[in-house]
TORLOPA-932069 format. One line per 8 residues: number of its first residue (from 1); their letters; for each residue x, y, z of C-alpha. Coordinates in steps of 0.001 Angstrom, whole numbers, plus 524288, in hexadecimal, padded with zeros to 5 digits. Each point is the difference from the previous one (the first is absolute). Layout:
N
NUM = a = X/Y/Z  ...
end
This chain:
106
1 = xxxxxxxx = 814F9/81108/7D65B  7F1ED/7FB1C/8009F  7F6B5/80BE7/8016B  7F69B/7F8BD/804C1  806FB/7F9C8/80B14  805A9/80C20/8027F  7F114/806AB/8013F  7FB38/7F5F9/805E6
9 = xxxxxxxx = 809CF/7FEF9/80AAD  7FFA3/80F0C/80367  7F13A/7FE52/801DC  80088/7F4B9/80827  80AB9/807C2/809EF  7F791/80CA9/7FE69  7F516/7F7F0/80497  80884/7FA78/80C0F
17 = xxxxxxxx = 80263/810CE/80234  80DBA/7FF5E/7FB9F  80672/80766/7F51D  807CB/7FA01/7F3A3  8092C/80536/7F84B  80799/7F880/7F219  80D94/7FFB9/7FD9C  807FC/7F89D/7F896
25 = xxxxxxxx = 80F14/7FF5A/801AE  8055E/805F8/80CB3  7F570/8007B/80B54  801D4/80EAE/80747  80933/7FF8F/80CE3  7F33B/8044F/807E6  7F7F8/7F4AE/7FB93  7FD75/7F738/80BF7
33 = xxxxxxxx = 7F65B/7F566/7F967  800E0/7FBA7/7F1DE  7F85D/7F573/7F8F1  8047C/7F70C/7F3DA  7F68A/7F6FF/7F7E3  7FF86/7F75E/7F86D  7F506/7FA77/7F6D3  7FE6A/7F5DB/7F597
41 = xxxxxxxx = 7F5BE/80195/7F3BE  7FC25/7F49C/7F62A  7F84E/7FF20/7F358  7F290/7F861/7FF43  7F798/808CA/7F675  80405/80B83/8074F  80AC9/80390/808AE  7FF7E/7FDA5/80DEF
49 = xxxxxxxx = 80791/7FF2A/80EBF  8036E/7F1FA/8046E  808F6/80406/80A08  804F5/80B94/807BF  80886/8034A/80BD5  800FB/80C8E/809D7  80B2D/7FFFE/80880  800EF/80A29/8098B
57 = xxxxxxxx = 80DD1/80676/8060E  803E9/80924/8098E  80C17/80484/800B2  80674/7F62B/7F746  7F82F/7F47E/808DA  7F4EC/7F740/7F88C  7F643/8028F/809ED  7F354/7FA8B/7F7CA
65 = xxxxxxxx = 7FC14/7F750/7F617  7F498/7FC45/7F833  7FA06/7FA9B/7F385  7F7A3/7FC22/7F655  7FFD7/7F3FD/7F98B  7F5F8/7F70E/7F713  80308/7F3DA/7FF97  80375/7F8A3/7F319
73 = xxxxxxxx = 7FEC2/80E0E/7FAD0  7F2B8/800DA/804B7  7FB8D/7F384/7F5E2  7F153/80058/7FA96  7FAE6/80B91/80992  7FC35/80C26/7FB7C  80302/80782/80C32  80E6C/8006C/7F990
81 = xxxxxxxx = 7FBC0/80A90/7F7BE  7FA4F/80845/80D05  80809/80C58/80017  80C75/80174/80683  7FA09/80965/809CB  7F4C3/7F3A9/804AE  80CBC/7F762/8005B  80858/807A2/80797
89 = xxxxxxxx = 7F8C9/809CF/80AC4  7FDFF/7F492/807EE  80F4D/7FDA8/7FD4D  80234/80C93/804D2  7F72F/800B7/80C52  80709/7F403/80285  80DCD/8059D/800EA  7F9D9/80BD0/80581
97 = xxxxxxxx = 7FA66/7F9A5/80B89  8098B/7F500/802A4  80B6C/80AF5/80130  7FBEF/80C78/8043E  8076C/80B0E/7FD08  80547/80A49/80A88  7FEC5/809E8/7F7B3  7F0BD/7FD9D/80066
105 = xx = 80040/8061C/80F4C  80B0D/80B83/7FBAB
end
């Protein structure tokens, strides 16, 4: 697990008013939506995120999908190295605006 990701991600559904919660292994009978991602990190002096994917289900169902990606690894820029949260809250507005949840209006 990236803790990061993980903080980053919470924050960025918090911000959209909805709640998050980790797991790992089995996902609770009562959970409705889940989320899986999916990042990437390379080496150039420091370590950084080329490349990262949200994919949103409910119920089983891939309802969402979105993602971060540099091209070429993000080459000669120095916005590589921004943090993960600059790279992905716009990631997660995205998702969180192309496929609203129901559970927003519950």
């Amino acid at each position: 697990m990236d803790a990061d990701m993980l903080s980053v991600i919470k924050k960025g559904f918090e911000r959209h008013g909805l709640s998050a919660q980790v797991y790992s292994g089995e996902l609770p009978s009562d959970c409705l939506y889940h989320l899986t991602y999916y990042c990437e990190r390379s080496w150039d002096f420091a370590m950084y995120m080329h490349h990262a994917e949200l994919r949103l289900f409910r119920d089983g169902n891939q309802i969402g999908y979105a993602e971060f990606h540099l091209k070429g690894k993000g080459g000669v820029s120095f916005t590589k190295f921004n943090s993960t949260e600059e790279k992905m809250n716009p990631v997660i507005d995205k998702l969180l605006t192309d496929y609203p949840l129901v559970s927003q209006a519950e």
